[in-house]
N, C-alpha and C positions, 0 to 999 in steps of 0.2 A: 551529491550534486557536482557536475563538471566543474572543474576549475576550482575544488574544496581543496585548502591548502589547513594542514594541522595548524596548530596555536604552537608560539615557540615554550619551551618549557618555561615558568614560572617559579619564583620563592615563594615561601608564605606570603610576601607581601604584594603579589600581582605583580612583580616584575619581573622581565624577562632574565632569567639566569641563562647567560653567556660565560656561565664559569665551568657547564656542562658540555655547549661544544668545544671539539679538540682545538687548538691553533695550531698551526706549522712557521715555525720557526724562520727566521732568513737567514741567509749563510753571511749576511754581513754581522751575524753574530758568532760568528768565529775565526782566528786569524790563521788564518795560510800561511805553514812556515816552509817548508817545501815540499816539494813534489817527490813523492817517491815510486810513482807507477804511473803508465803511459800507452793507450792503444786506442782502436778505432772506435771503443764506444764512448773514451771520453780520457780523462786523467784522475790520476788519485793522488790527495794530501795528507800528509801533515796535518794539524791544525791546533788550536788551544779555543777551548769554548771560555768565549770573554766571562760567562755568567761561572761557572766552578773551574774555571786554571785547569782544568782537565784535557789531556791528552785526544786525539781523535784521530783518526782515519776518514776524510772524505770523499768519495767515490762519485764524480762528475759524472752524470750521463750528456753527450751531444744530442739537443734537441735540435736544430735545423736540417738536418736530413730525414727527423721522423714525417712520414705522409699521413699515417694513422694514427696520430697521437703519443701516448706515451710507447717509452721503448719497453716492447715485450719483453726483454732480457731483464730489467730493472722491474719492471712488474713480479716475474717467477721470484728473482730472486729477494723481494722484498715478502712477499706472499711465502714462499719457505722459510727464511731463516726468522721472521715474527715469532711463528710459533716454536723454535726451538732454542730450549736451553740446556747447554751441553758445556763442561768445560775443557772437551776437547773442540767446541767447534766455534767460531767466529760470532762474537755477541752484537747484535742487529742495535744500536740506541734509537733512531730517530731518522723522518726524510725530511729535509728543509731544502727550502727551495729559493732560488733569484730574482732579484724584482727585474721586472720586465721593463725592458729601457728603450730607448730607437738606436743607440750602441747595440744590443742584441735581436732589433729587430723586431722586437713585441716578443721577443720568444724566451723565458728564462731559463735558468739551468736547473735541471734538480738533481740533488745529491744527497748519498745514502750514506749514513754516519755510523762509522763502527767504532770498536775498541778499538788504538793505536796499540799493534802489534812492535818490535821493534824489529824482526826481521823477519824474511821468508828463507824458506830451506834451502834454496838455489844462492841467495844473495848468502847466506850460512857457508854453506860448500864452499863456494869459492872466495872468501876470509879466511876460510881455514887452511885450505887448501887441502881436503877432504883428512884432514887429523883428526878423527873422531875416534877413540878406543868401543872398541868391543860392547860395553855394559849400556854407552852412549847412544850405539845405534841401535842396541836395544828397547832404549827407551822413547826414542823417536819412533822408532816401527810401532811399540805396543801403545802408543797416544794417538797416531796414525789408525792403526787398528777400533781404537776406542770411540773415537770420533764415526768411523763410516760405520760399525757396529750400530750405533746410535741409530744415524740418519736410514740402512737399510730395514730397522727395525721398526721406523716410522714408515716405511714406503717411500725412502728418495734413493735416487741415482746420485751421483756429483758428477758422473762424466766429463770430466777434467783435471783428475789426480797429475799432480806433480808438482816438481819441488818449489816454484814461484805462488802455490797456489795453496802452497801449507807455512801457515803463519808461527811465527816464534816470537814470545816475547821474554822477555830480562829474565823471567823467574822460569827460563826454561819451557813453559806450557806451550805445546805445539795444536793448535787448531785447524779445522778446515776454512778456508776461505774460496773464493768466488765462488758463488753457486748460478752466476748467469746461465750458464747451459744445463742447469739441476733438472731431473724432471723425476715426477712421483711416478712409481708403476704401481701395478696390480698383477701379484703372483694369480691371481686366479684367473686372468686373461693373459693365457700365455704365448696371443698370437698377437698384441696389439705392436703395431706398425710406429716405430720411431726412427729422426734422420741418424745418420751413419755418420754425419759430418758434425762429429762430435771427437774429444780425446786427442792431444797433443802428437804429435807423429810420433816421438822417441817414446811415447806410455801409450800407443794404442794398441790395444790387443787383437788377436788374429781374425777373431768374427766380424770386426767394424774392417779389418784393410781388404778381407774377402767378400764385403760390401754385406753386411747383416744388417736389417732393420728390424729383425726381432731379437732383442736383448733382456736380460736384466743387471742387476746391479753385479754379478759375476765382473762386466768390463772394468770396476774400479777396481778389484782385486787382480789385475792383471797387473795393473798402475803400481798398486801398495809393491809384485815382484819385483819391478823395473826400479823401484825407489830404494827398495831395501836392497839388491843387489847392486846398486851404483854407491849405498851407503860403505860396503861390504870391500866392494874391489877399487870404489875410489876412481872410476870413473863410468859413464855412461853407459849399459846394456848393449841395446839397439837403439846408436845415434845414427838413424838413414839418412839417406841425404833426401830421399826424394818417395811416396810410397813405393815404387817399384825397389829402391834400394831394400826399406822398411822390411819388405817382404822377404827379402833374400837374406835379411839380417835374422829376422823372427824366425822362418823354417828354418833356414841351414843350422838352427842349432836347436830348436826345439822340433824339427825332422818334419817331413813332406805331409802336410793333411792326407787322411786317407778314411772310409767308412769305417772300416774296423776301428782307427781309431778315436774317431770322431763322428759317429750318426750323425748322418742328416750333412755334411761339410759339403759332398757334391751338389747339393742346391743351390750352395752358396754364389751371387753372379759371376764372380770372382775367382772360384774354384779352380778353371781349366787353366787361368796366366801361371801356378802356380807346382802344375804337373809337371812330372819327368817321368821318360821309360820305364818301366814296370822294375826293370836291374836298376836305375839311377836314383831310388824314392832314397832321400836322407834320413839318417837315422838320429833319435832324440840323444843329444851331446850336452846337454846341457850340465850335465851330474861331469862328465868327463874334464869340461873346458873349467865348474871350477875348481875340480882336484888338483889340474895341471897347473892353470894361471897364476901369474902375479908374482911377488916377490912372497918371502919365507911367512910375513905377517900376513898378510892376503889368504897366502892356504890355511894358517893356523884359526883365523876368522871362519873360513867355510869350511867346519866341520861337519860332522851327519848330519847331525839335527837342523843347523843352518841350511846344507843342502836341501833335506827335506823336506822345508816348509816352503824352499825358493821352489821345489817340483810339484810341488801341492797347489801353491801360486801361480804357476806358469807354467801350467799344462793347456793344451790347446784348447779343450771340450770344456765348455765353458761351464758347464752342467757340472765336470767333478770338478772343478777349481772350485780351493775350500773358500769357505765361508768366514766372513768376519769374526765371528762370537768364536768358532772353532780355532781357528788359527791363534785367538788372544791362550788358549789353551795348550797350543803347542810345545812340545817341549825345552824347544830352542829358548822359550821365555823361563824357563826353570830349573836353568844350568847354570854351573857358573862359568862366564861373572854375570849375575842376575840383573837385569835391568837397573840402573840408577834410579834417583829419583830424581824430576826435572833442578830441584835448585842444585844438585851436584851437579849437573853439566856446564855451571859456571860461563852460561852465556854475556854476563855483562861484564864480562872483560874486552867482550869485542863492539866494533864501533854500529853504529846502527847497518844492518846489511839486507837492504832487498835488491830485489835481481834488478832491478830498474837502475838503480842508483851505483852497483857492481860495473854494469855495461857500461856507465858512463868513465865511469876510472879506466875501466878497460880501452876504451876508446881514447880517451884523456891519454894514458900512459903510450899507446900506438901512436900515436900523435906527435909525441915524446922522444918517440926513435928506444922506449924501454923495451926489454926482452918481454913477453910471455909465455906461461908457461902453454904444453903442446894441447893440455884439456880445453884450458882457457879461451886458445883461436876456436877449437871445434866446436865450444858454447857458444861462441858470438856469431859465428859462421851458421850456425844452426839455425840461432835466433832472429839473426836477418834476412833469412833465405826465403820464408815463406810467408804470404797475410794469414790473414784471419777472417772469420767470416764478418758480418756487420755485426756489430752488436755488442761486439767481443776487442777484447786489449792486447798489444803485442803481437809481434811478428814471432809463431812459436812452434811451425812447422806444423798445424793443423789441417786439413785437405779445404780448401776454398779455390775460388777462380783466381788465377793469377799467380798458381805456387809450382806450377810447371805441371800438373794432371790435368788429364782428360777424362776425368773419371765424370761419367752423366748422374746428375739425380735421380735416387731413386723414385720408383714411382709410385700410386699409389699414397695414402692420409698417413704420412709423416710428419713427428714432432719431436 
């Protein structure tokens, strides 16, 4: 019958059981103690849940800019991480939501409640002032490893590997966090059409800057190279300034795209910005730059095996770039000094350190008239130079309008 509406569920005793449907919670049931993360799709907290004294992570979404309801980035990534439990990856508790006030408009906030991490790897790095031993960044790369293992082996991408986005808490345990731009593939549709405008400038790998919208999860294992090699040399890969820099930084050392090397790279839209004379094609230096580099510890760190999993990682063709499950197999993880275990890394000697809350010192100490060190300006300089797309947090050198490209959207049913 039109307009037949079910019976609400009932107890034995004919009354409605309301203990069946879910509630959502308010966020004025939890106290905001600060802010430790900051971008266009909203802010992140701090918090203490008044009902168990427990720690949390709150992740604001801005609702007055949505036109079509909730923000699709808070959708994906509430829809991904539900179903995943991993204790390499960012545990999802609950979404609660804001009472809607004429202060906001009629429009409340809602925010996605995680485990309170105590740091991120950037906000890490620069505490330490990249002091980590040999066994240490072993043990970061292979939890790194464990974690996207995971998520590829369910059908997700993360498409935005890097260090503010890989969480750390006291006991060491490093997780993946944000999964806003996450998106599920399907190996067996291996033409389907995704956006390009994805992957941080300094961890974007060569298919997304040659404008590729067929990918798979290979692009985060580009990410995992550029992290474990900034672990390694104690500072940044390829910090571009700008993508055309990106791109002179990326070839010039892993050597000029070409068919032989790379099937299929001349389709790419991008391919021809990227040529030179037939005598002028650059050659793969990468193995070279890190035998020579660095001071005496630096070389002794890039040994073979180190080398060899960074050229496995960061090989152009995105096809043989290894794979997660293989790479945890690698030999570099079975040498000594053998990986740690996360509570030896003795991270809660240091102060709480996310990248958010780093900048601000940073900034604080310029301020100051104090010295900085020379990594330091080229982090903040990096991190202010570019937007972000809607959706998304932080100025992080990702390709959006406004970051000095002209680069056109792809065309064509992109996601």
């Amino acid at each position: 019958m039109a307009g037949r509406t079910s019976p609400a569920p009932t107890g034995g005793d004919g009354v409605a059981n309301k203990s069946r449907v879910p509630s959502i919670r308010g966020s004025d049931e939890f106290d905001r103690i600060v802010q430790v993360g900051e971008g266009t799709y909203g802010s992140v907290y701090k918090a203490k849940d008044r009902h168990t004294n427990e720690l949390v992570a709150m992740k604001k979404f801005r609702m007055g800019n949505e036109k079509e309801g909730f923000p699709i980035t808070a959708i994906r990534e509430i829809k991904l991480l539900r179903d995943m439990d991993h204790e390499n990856v960012v545990k999802l508790k609950e979404v609660v939501c804001s009472k809607e006030t004429s202060h906001n408009r009629g429009k409340g906030s809602v925010y996605i409640v995680f485990e309170f991490m105590d740091h991120d790897l950037m906000g890490l790095m620069d505490t330490t002032s990249m002091n980590f031993k040999e066994d240490q960044i072993k043990c970061f790369t292979k939890q790194l490893l464990n974690g996207l293992n995971y998520c590829h082996k369910r059908g997700i991408m993360h498409r935005d590997i890097k260090g503010s986005n890989l969480l750390i808490n006291n006991a060491g345990v490093l997780k993946l966090g944000d999964f806003g731009l996450s998106r599920t593939f399907n190996e067996k549709d291996i033409q389907y059409r995704y956006t390009n405008r994805v992957v941080t400038l300094w961890y974007r790998p060569p298919e997304l800057l040659l404008g590729a919208v067929v990918y798979g999860p290979a692009i985060d294992m580009w990410g995992v190279g550029c992290i474990m090699a900034e672990l390694l040399q104690k500072k940044p890969l390829f910090p571009g300034k700008n993508e055309r820099d990106q791109m002179d930084r990326v070839f010039g050392l892993c050597g000029t795209p070409s068919e032989a090397l790379w099937p299929g790279c001349s389709q790419l839209p991008y391919y021809n910005m990227v040529q030179k004379p037939e005598g002028e094609a650059l050659p793969y230096r990468l193995r070279q730059r890190f035998q020579q580099g660095g001071d005496e510890e630096i070389r002794r760190r890039m040994n073979d095996s180190a080398i060899d999993l960074l050229s496995k990682l960061l090989i152009l063709d995105p096809s043989k770039r290894i794979q997660a499950g293989d790479a945890l197999d690698h030999d570099w993880f079975w040498k000594d000094p053998m990986p740690c275990d996360p509570d030896k890394l003795d991270i809660r000697r240091y102060p709480s350190s996310h990248e958010f809350v780093t900048k601000k010192r940073r900034a604080e100490s310029k301020s100051a008239g104090q010295p900085e060190a020379k990594r330091q300006q080229e982090v903040a300089a990096q991190h202010s130079g570019h937007a972000r797309p809607a959706g998304k947090g932080g100025g992080d050198g990702r390709w959006a309008p406004g970051n000095g490209s002209s680069r056109p959207v792809p065309a064509g049913n992109v996601r």
